[in-house]
KEKEKE-523788 format. One line per field, with one value per residue (C-alpha): residue in three letters; x, y, z. Coordinates in steps of 0.25 Angstrom, whole numbers, plus 5000, padded with zeros to 4 digits. Layout:
resn ala; ...
c1 X; ...
c2 Y; ...
c3 Z; ...
***
This chain:
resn unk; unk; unk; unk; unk; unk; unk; unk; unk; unk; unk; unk; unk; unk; unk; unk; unk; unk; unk; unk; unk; unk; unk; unk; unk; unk; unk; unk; unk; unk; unk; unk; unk; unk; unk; unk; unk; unk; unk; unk; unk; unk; unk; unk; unk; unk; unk; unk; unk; unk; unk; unk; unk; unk; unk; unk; unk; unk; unk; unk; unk; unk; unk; unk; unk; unk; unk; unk; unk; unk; unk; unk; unk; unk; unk; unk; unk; unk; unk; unk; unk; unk; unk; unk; unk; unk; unk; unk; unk; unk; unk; unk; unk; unk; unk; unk; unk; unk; unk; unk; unk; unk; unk; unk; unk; unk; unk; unk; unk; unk; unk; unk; unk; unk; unk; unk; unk; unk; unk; unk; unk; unk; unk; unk; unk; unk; unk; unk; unk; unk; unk; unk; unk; unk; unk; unk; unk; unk; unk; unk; unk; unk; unk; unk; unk; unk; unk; unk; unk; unk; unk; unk; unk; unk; unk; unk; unk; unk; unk; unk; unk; unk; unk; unk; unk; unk; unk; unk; unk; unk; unk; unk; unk; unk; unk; unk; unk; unk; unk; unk; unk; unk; unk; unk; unk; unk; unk; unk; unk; unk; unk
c1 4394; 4390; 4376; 4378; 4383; 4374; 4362; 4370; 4370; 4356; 4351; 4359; 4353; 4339; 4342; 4349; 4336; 4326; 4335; 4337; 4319; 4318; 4325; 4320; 4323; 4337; 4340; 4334; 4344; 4355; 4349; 4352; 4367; 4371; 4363; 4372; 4385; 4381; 4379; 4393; 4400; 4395; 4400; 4415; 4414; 4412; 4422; 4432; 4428; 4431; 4444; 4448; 4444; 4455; 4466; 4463; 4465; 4478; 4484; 4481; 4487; 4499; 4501; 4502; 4511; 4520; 4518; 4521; 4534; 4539; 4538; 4545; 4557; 4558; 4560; 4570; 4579; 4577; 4583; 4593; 4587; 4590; 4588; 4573; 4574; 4575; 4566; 4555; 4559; 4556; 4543; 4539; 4544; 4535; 4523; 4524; 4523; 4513; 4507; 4509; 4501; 4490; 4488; 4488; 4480; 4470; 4472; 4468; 4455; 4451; 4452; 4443; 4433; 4431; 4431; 4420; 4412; 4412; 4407; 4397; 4390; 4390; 4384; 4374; 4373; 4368; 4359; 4351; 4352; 4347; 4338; 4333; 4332; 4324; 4315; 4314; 4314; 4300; 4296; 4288; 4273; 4268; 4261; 4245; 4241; 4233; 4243; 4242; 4256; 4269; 4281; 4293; 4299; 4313; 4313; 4320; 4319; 4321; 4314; 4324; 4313; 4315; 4313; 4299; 4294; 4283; 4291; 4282; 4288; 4284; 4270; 4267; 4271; 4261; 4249; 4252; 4252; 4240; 4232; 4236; 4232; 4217; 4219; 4223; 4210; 4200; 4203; 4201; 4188; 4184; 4186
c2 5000; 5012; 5011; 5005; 5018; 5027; 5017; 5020; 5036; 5037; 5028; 5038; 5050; 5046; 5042; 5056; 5063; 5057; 5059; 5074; 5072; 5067; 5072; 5065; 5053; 5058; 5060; 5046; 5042; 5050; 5046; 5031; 5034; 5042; 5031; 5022; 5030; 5033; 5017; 5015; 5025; 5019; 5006; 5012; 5021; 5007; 5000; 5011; 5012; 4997; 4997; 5009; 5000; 4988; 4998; 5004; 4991; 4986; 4999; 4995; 4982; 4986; 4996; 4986; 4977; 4989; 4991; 4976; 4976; 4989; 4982; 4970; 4980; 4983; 4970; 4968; 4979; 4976; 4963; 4969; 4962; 4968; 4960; 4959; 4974; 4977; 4968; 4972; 4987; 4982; 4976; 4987; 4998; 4989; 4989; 5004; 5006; 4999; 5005; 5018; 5012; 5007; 5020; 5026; 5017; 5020; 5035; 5033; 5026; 5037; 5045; 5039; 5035; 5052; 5052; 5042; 5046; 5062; 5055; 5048; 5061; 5067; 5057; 5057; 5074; 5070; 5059; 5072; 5082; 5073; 5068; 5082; 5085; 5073; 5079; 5093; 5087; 5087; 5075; 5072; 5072; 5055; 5051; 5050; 5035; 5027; 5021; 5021; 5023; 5031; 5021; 5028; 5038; 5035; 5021; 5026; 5019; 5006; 4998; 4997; 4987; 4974; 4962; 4958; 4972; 4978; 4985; 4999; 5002; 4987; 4989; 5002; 4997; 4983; 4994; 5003; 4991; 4984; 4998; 4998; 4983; 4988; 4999; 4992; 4981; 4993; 4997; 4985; 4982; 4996; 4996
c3 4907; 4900; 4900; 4915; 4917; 4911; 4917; 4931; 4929; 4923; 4937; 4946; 4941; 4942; 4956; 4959; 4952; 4959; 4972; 4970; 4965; 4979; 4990; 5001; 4995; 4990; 5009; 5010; 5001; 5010; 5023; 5020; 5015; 5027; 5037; 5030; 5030; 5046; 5047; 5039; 5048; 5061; 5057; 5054; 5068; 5074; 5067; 5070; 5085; 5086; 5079; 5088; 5099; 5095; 5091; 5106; 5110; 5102; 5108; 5122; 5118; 5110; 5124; 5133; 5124; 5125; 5140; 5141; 5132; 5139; 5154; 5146; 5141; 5157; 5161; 5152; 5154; 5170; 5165; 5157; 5145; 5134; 5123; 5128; 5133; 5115; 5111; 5121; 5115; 5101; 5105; 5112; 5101; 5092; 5102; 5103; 5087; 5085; 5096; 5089; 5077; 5083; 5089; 5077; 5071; 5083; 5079; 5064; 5069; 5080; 5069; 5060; 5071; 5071; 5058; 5058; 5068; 5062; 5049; 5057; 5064; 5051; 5044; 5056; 5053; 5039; 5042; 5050; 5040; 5031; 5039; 5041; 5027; 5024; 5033; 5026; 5012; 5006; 5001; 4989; 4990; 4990; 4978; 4983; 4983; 4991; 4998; 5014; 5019; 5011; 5013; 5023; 5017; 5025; 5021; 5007; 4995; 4999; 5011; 5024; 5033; 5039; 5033; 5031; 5034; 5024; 5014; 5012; 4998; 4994; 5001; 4995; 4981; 4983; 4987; 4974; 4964; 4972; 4969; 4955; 4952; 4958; 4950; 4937; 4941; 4943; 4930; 4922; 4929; 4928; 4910
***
């Protein structure tokens, strides 16, 4: 576990130093965790704006339960039931409490919808600061070569395209070997 450990750290490092060696790379990187926080948090404001949605609904459900017991304790007491006149008060006492709960309930999740959605803008500020700093980072000067096209800079260091599609990283690195076998043969035939 000790050298697992050590091979862990050692990994780390070279990743932050050549993070820190590259800035634009070092955005990229926080360009994708924010798209993915920003993906994450408009799931949960979703989920959350749905569930308000039913609790809204059990409330207007439990409300006219209540309504319907409380018409139901009139009638009663009209027929000088009182036995049912008691019972029907329980039911509706009960009816109210969970009323009560459901309500707060309702309240805890409008709360964390805010909370969501404040989280969610923010997330978006970042993404254009970011964004705009990406733009005002210099990046490195490209190796000269003869290759024809520089693979996109915003794809990051792995290829996000359909299935299928070309991958440009894979291309570029067919065309470099390919020059380097010609190379390798112009130099046999030339000794």
């Amino acid at each position: 576990m000790n050298v697992f450990d050590d091979v862990s750290r050692f990994l780390e490092k070279q990743l932050e130093d050549f993070l820190r060696a590259n800035p634009h790379l070092e955005l990229q990187v926080l360009v994708d965790n924010l798209q993915e926080q920003e993906a994450k948090t408009a799931k949960l404001l979703k989920e959350l704006e749905a569930e308000e949605k039913r609790q809204q609904e059990a409330i207007l459900a439990t409300a006219k339960e209540i309504q319907r017991w409380h018409e139901r304790i009139k009638k009663a007491e009209q027929a000088t039931r009182q036995d049912l006149v008691s019972a029907a008060q329980e039911r509706e006492a009960s009816l109210l409490s969970q009323g009560n709960q459901q309500w707060g309930q309702m309240e805890v999740t409008k709360a964390r919808l805010q909370q969501t959605q404040t989280l969610l803008n923010k997330i978006q500020v970042r993404q254009a600061e970011v964004q705009e700093k990406i733009r005002q980072t210099p990046r490195p000067p490209q190796p000269s070569s003869t290759r024809t096209s520089a693979p996109d800079p915003s794809q990051g260091w792995y290829y996000k395209g359909s299935f299928g599609d070309p991958d440009p990283l894979e291309e570029e690195f067919k065309r470099w070997e390919r020059e380097a076998e010609l190379e390798e043969l112009k130099r046999q035939m030339g000794r």
